[in-house]
C-alpha positions, -999 to 999 in steps of 0.1 A, spaced: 0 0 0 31 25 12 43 18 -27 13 31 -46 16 62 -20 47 65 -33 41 61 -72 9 85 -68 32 112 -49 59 108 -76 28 114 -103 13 141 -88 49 161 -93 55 149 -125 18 157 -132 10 195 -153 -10 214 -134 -36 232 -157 -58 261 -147 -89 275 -166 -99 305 -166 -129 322 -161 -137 330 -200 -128 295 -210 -155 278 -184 -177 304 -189 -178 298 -224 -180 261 -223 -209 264 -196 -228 285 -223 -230 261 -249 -234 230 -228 -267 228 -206 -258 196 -182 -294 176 -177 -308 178 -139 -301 142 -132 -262 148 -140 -253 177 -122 -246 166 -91 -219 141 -104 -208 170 -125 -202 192 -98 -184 167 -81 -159 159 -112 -152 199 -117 -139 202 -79 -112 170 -86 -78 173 -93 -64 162 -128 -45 132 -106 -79 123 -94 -95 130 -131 -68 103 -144 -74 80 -111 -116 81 -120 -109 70 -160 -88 44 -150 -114 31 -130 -140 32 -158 -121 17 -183 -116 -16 -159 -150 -14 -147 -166 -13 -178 -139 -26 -208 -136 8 -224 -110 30 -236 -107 70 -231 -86 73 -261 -98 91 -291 -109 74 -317 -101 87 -354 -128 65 -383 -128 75 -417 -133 62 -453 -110 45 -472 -120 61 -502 -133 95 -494 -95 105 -488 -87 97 -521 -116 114 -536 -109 146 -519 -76 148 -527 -81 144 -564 -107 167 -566 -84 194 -548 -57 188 -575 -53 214 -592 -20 200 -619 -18 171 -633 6 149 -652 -5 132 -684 13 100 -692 6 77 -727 -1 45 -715 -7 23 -748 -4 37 -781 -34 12 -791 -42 -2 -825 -42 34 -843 -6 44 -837 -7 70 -867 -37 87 -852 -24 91 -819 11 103 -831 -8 129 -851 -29 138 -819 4 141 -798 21 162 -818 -11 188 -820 -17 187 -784 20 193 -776 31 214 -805 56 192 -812 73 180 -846 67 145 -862 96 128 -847 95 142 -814 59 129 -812 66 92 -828 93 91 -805 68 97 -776 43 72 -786 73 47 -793 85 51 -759 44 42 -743 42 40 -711 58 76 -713 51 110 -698 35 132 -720 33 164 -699 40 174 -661 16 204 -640 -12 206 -666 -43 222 -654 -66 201 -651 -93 213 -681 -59 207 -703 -54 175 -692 -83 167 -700 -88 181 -732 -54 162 -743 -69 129 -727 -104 132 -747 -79 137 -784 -57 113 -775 -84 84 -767 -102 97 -798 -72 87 -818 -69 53 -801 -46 61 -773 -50 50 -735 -42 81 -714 -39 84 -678 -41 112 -658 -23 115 -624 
């Protein structure tokens, strides 16, 4: 029993000590009405320490199996979504030059203003990176020509 004296009094120094002030539990006390049949207990939780605060949720979470800690839940794909519709450049890269190889070389070299070779060189070389930071209405105005032509784009 002396020992858990002792690891308490060693927690209670090592323990912050947080103060708040008027304006902080005022506010909080304005947008929270506590119900009649809790107020009581409340009153009794604001006048503990933080040491006893600590000492109380332990106690709940081995009386009743639960954990204080926060949890965080969220979609696997809504993260993804959001970040590609916040994107604002992307890069277009030639995946397959497809059956119409002509077509698409003709396609890259108007979309990039480049010459014949330069383009035929790009197609050659599919998978290949056909332009970095596009806006995104470029991108995919170069992805719609290109698939016309036969191409497989990707946009990333």
């Amino acid at each position: 029993m002396d020992e858990q004296k002792d690891v308490q009094a060693e927690e209670v120094v090592a323990a912050p000590v947080v103060e708040a002030t008027p304006a902080v539990v005022a506010k909080e006390e304005e947008s929270f009405e506590v119900p009649a049949k809790f107020k009581d207990l409340i009153e009794k939780i604001e006048t503990m320490s933080v040491l006893e605060l600590h000492e109380l949720v332990k106690v709940f979470e081995k009386k009743f199996g639960v954990s204080a800690q926060a949890t965080v839940v969220a979609g696997a794909g809504a993260g993804d979504a959001g970040a590609a519709a916040e994107k604002s450049s992307f890069t277009v890269e030639l995946t397959s030059a497809g059956d119409q190889k002509v077509q698409v070389i003709k396609a890259v070299k108007e979309a990039l203003g480049l010459g014949l070779k330069e383009a035929k060189d790009l197609v050659d070389a599919a998978p290949s990176v056909l332009k970095e930071g596009v806006k995104k209405e470029d991108a995919e105005a170069m992805k719609t020509a290109i698939e016309t032509a036969g191409g497989k784009v990707e946009l990333k």
